[in-house]
C-alpha positions as CSV (number, residue, x, y, z in Angstrom):
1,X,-53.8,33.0,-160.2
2,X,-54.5,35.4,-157.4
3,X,-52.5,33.6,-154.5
4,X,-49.8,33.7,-157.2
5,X,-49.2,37.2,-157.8
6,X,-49.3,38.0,-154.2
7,X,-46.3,35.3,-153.8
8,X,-44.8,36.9,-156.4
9,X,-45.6,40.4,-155.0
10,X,-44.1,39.2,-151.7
11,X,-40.9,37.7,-153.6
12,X,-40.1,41.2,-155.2
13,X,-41.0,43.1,-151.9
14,X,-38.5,41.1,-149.8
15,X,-36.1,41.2,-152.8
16,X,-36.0,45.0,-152.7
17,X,-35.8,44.9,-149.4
18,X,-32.6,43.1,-149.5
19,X,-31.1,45.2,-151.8
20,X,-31.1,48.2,-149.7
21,X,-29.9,46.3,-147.3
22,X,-27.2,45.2,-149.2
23,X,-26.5,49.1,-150.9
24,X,-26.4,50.2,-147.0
25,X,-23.9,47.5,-145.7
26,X,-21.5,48.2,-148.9
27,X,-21.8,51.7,-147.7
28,X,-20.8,51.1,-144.3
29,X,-18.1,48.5,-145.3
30,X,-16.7,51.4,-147.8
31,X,-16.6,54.2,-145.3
32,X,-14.8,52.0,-142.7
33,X,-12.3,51.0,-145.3
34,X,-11.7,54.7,-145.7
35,X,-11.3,55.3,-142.1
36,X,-8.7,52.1,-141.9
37,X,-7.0,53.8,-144.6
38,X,-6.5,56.9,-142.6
39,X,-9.5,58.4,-144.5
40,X,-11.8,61.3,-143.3
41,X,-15.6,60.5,-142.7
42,X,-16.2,64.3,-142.2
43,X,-14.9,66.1,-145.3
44,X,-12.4,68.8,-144.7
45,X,-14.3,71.7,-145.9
46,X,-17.2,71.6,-144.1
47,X,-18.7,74.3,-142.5
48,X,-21.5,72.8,-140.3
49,X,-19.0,72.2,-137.3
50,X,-20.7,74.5,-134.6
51,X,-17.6,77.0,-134.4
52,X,-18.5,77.7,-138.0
53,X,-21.9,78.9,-137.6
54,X,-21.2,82.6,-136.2
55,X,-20.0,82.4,-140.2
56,X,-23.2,81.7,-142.0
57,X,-24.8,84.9,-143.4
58,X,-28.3,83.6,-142.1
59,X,-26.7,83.7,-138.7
60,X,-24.7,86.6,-138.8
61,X,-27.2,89.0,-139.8
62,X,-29.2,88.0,-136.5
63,X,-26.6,89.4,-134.9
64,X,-25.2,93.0,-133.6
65,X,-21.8,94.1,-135.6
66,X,-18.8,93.2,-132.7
67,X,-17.3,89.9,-132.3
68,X,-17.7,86.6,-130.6
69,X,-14.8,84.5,-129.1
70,X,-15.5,81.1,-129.7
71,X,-16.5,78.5,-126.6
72,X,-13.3,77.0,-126.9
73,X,-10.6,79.4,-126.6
74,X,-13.0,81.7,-123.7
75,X,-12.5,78.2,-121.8
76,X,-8.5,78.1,-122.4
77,X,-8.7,81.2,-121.1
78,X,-10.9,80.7,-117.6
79,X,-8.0,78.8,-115.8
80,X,-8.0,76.8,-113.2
81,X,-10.4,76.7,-110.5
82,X,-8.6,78.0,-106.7
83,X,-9.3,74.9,-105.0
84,X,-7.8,77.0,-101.5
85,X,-8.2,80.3,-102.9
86,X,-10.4,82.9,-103.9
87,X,-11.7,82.8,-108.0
88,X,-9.6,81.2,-110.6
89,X,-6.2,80.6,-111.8
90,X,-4.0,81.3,-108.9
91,X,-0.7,79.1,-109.1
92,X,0.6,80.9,-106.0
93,X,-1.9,80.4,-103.5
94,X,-1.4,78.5,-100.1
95,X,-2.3,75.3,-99.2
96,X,-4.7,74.3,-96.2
97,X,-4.3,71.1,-94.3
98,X,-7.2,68.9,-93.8
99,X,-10.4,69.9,-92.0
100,X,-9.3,69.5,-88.2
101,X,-12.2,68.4,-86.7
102,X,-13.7,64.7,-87.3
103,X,-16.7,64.7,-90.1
104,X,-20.0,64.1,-88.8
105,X,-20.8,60.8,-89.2
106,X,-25.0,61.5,-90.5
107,X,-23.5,64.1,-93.1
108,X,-21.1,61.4,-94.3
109,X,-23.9,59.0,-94.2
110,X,-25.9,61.6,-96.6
111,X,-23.9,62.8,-98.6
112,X,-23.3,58.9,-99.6
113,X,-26.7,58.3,-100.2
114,X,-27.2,61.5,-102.4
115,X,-24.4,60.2,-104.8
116,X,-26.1,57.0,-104.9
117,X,-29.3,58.6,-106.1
118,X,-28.1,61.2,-108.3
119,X,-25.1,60.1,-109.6
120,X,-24.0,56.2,-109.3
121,X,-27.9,55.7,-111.4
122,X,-26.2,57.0,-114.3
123,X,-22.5,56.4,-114.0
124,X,-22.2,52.8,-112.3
125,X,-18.7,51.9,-111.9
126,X,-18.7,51.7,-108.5
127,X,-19.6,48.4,-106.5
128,X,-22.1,49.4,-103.7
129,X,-21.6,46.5,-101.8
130,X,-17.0,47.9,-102.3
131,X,-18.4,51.5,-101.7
132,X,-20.1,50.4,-98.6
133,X,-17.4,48.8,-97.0
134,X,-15.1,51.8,-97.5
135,X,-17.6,54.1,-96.7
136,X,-18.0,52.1,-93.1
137,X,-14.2,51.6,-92.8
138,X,-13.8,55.5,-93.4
139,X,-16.3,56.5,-90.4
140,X,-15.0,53.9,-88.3
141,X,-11.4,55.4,-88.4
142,X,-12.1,59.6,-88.5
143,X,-15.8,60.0,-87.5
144,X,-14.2,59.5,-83.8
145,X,-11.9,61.3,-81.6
146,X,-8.8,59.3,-80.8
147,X,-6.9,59.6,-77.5
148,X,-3.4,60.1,-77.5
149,X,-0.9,58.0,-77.7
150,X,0.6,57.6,-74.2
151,X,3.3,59.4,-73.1
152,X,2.2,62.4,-75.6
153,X,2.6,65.8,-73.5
154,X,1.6,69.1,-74.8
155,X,4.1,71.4,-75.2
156,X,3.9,75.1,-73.2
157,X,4.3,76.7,-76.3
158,X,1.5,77.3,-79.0
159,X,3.3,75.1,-81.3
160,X,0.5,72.2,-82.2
161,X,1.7,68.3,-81.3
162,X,3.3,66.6,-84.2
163,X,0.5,63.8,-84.9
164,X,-3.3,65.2,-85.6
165,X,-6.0,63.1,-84.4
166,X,-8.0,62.8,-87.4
167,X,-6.0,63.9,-90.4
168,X,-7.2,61.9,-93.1
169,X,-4.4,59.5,-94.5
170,X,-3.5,59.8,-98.1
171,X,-4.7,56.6,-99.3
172,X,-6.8,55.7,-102.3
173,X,-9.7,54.3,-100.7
174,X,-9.7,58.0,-98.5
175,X,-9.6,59.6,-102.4
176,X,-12.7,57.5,-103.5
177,X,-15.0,58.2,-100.3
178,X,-13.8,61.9,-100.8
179,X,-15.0,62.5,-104.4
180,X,-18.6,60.5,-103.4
181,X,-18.9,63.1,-100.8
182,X,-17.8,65.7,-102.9
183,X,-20.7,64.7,-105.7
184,X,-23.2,64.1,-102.9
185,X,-22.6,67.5,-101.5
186,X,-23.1,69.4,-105.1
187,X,-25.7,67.0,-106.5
188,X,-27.9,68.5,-103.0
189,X,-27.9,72.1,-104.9
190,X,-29.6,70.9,-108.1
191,X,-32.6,72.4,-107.1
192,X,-31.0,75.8,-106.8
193,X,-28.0,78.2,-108.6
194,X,-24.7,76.5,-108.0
195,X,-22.6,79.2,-106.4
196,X,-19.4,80.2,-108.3
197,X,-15.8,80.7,-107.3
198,X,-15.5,83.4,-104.7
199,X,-14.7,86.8,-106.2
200,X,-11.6,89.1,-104.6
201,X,-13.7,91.9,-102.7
202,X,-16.2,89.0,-101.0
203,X,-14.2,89.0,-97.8
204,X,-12.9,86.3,-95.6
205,X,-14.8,83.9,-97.5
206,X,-12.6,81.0,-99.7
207,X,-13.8,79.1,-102.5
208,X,-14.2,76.0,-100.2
209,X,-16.5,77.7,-98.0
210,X,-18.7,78.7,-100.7
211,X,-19.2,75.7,-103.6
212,X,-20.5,72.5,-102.3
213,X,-18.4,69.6,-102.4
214,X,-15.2,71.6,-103.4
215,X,-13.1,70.7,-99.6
216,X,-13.5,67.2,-100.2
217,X,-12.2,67.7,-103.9
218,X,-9.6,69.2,-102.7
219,X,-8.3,66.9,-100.3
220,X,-9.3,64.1,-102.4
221,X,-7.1,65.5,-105.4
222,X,-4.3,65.8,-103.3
223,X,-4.0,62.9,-102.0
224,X,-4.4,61.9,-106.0
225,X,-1.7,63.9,-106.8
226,X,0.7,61.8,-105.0
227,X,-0.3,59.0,-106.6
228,X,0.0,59.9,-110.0
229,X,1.0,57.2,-111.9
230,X,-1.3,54.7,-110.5
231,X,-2.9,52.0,-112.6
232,X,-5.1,49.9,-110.6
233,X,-9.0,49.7,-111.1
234,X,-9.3,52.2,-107.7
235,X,-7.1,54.5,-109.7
236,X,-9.2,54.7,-112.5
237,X,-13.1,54.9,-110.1
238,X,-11.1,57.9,-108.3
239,X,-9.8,59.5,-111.8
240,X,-13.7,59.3,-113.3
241,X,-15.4,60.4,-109.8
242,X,-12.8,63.9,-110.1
243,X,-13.6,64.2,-113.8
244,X,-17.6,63.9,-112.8
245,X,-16.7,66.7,-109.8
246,X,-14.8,68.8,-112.5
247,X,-17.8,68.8,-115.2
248,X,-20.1,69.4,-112.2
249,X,-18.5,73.0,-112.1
250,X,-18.3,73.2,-115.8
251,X,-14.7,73.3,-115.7
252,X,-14.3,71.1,-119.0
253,X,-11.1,71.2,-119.2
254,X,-9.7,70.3,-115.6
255,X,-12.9,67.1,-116.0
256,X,-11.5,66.1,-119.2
257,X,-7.7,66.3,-118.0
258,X,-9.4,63.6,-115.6
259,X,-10.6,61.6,-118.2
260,X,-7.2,61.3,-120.0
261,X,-5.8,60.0,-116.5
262,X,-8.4,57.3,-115.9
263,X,-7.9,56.4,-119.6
264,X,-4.5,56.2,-119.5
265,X,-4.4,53.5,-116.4
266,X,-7.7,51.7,-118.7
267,X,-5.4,50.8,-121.5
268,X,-2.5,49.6,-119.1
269,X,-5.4,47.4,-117.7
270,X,-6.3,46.0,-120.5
271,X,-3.4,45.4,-122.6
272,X,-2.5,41.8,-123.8
């Protein structure tokens, strides 16, 4: 009679069981109907969103009587950082050309290992074995002086030759390598403050000089500028690696605009 009720103890415990089970699947099932249907999952008076809290009268009585700007519209109104200039939000500002003088080849060989060990851990999208080769193919061609061509003369006067021995060609692959080093160079500063755009009245001194990482971003998003458009898988690892750059800075807005691009190419990759 005992061993009994325990099997019918364990008969009504199981059963229960699968009831709840059941409740919490028709649940589910109900709220995704809703969603299909074009339905909200969040309704639309709630007042939990986190721009709504300044609103609560627990909250606001923390705090002094002036007003507060919301996250969102103080970042809408930051602008864009001066990848050649000086602070932010400069549309007229002059473009440099690339660094003249070949990278050294252990800072390249650095910086690549700092993005493998602080960044490619956590975002791996990125063949090392593909990263390697490029990485190697990049040194090969512009961590060395070239001679000229024959025949080149100087000209007498101070105007520079036509071709520049190591100007870094605008190709995808060059993009990719750039952005590593780019995140290798800032990822070497997280165990100090991350220095800002350069203000006005701070001299000589440019925003490249300053932020880690930002002259390869620079170059880098150039040469992504001219191939906008682009929907290959490189496309997409260069997009992501300029939207991780971006965030690095806390500029949300220029990393997510990133985001969107590498989207974009991922859903004409994977269309039927």
């Amino acid at each position: 009679m005992g061993r009994a009720s325990k099997e019918d103890g364990k008969q009504l415990a199981t059963k229960a069981i699968l009831d709840i089970l059941q409740e919490l699947e028709d649940k589910i099932m109900f709220q995704s109907e809703q969603e299909d249907d074009g339905g909200l999952s969040i309704p639309v008076e709630h007042t939990t969103a986190a721009h709504n809290l300044l609103l609560w009268p627990s909250i606001k009585c923390l705090l002094p009587d002036e007003d507060y700007d919301y996250v969102m519209k103080l970042e809408e109104d930051r602008g864009l950082i001066r990848v050649y200039g000086r602070g932010v939000d400069d549309p007229t500002e002059a473009m440099i050309p690339a660094p003249s003088s070949p990278p050294d080849e252990s800072r390249v060989r650095r910086l690549h290992r700092s993005y493998l060990q602080h960044i490619h851990i956590l975002h791996p999208f990125l063949g090392e074995t593909i990263l390697q080769r490029k990485v190697d193919e990049f040194l090969e061609i512009y961590s060395k002086p070239k001679k000229p061509h024959r025949g080149t003369k100087r000209k007498r006067s101070s105007e520079p030759l036509p071709w520049h021995p190591w100007r870094i060609g605008k190709s995808i692959d060059n993009a990719i390598v750039l952005l590593v080093l780019a995140l290798g160079a800032i990822c070497e500063w997280r165990d100090k403050p991350l220095p800002g755009p350069v203000s006005d009245s701070a001299g000589g001194a440019l925003n490249v000089d300053i932020i880690p990482g930002l002259v390869y971003y620079a170059y880098a998003t150039d040469i992504l500028g001219n191939l906008q458009g682009g929907n290959d898988l490189p496309h997409v690892q260069a997009a992501l690696l300029a939207s991780l750059y971006a965030g690095q800075l806390a500029h949300s807005f220029q990393s997510h605009g990133w985001i969107s691009q590498a989207s974009r190419a991922c859903q004409v990759l994977i269309r039927t």
